[in-house]
N, C-alpha and C positions, 0 to 999 in steps of 0.2 A: 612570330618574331617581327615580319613588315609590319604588322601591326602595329604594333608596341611602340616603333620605331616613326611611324606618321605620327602615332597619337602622341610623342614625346617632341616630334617636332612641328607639331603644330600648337602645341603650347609655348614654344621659345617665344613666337610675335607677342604674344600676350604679357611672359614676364619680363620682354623688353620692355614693353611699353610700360607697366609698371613702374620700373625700373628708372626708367627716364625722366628726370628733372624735368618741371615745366607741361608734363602731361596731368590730365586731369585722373583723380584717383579713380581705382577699381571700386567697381560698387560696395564689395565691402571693406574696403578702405574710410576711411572719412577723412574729409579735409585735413592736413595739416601744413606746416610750415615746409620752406624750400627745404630740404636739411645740405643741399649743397650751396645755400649761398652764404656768402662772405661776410655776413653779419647778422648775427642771431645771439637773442637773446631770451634765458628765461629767468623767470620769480615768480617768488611767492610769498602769500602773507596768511593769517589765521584773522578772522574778523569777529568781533564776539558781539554777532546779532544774527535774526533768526535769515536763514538762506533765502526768503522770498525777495524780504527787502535790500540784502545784497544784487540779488539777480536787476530787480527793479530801478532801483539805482543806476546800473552799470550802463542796462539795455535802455533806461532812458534817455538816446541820443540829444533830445532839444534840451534836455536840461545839464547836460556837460559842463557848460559854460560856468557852472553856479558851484560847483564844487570841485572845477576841474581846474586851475588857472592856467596853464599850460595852452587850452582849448578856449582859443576865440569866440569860436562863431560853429553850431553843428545844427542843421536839419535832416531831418528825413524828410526823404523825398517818396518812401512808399507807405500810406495808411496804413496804423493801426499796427501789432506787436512786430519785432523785429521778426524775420522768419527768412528763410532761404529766399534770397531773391532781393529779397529791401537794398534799397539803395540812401545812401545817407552823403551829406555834404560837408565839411568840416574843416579848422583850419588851427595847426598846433606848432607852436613853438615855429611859426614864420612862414612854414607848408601852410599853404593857401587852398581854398578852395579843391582840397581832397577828396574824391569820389571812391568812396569807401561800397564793395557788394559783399551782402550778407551770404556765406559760403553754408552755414551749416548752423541751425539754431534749433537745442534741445535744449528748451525751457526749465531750467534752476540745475542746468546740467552743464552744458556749456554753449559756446557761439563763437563763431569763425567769420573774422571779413578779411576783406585784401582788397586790392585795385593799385595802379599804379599814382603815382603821386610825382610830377618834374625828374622824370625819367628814373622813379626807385619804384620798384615794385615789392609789394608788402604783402605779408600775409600775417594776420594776428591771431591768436588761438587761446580762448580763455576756457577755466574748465572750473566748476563748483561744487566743493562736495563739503555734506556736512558732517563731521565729526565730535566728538566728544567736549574739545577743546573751541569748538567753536566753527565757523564755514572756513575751508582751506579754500583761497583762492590762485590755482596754476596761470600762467601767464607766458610766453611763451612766443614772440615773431621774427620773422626770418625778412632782409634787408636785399634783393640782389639787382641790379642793374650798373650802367657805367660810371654813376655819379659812387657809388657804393665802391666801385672798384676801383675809382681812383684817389680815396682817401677813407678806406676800410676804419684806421684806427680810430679817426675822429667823428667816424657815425657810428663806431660800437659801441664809445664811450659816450655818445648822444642817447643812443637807444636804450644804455642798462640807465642811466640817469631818467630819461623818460617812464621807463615802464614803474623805476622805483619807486619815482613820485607818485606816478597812477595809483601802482597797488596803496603807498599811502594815504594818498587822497579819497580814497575808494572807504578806505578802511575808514578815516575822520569823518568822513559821512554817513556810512553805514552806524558809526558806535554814535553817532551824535542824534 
């Protein structure tokens, strides 16, 4: 019975921390989105081309600019495919100079970045899977800091207009 009873509470620290917004995931967790911040958003679209050159497209950060218009200016800043860890630069719809870190990247699968941006901290979550109908692409980021909290409605409705274009921008290039 003491047994039972350590071994039950010494897993409490564990699925508090879990638990807890803002900590980093359990190992078998994978990155995703805040799900407690104040502005989140997801979408999807169906692309009718082959999934390599979806993924290709998406992940080619320097070329953004060429099919993205929303997207100024983007570099990576780490050689060679995007992968856990890549660091990239970028500047969208007035956001400057965005330092975006690569959270989780399985190639033609999905890719996770985030970093803060003029006091919003972001986290983006794309996911690609191919179907019958063509690549479904998930979409899917979470918005939370003070600039976010003090004018929630008009960055929610900045963010579903952003991602919407993305996903369609995404899509005119992929089908083109």
């Amino acid at each position: 019975m003491l047994a039972t009873l350590l071994t039950k509470a010494a897993a409490v620290p564990t699925a508090l921390l879990i638990a807890l917004p803002g900590q980093a995931a359990a190992p078998h967790q994978p990155p995703g989105i805040d799900p407690d911040a104040p502005v989140i958003t997801r979408d999807d679209i169906v692309i009718q081309a082959p999934l390599t050159r979806v993924w290709n497209i998406q992940t080619d950060v320097d070329a953004w600019p060429t099919w993205q218009p929303d997207v100024t200016e983007a570099a990576k800043q780490t050689p060679g495919p995007l992968r856990k860890g890549s660091v990239f630069v970028w500047s969208v719809n007035g956001l400057r100079n965005i330092t975006s870190t690569v959270k989780q990247a399985r190639p033609g699968h999905r890719i996770v970045w985030g970093g803060p941006a003029q006091g919003i901290t972001a986290v983006h979550v794309w996911t690609f899977r191919q179907e019958r109908d063509g690549v479904h692409v998930h979409t899917e980021e979470s918005w939370s800091g003070a600039p976010v909290e003090s004018d929630t409605a008009n960055l929610q409705a900045a963010l579903d207009a952003s991602l919407d274009a993305w996903l369609h921008n995404l899509k005119a290039a992929a089908e083109n």
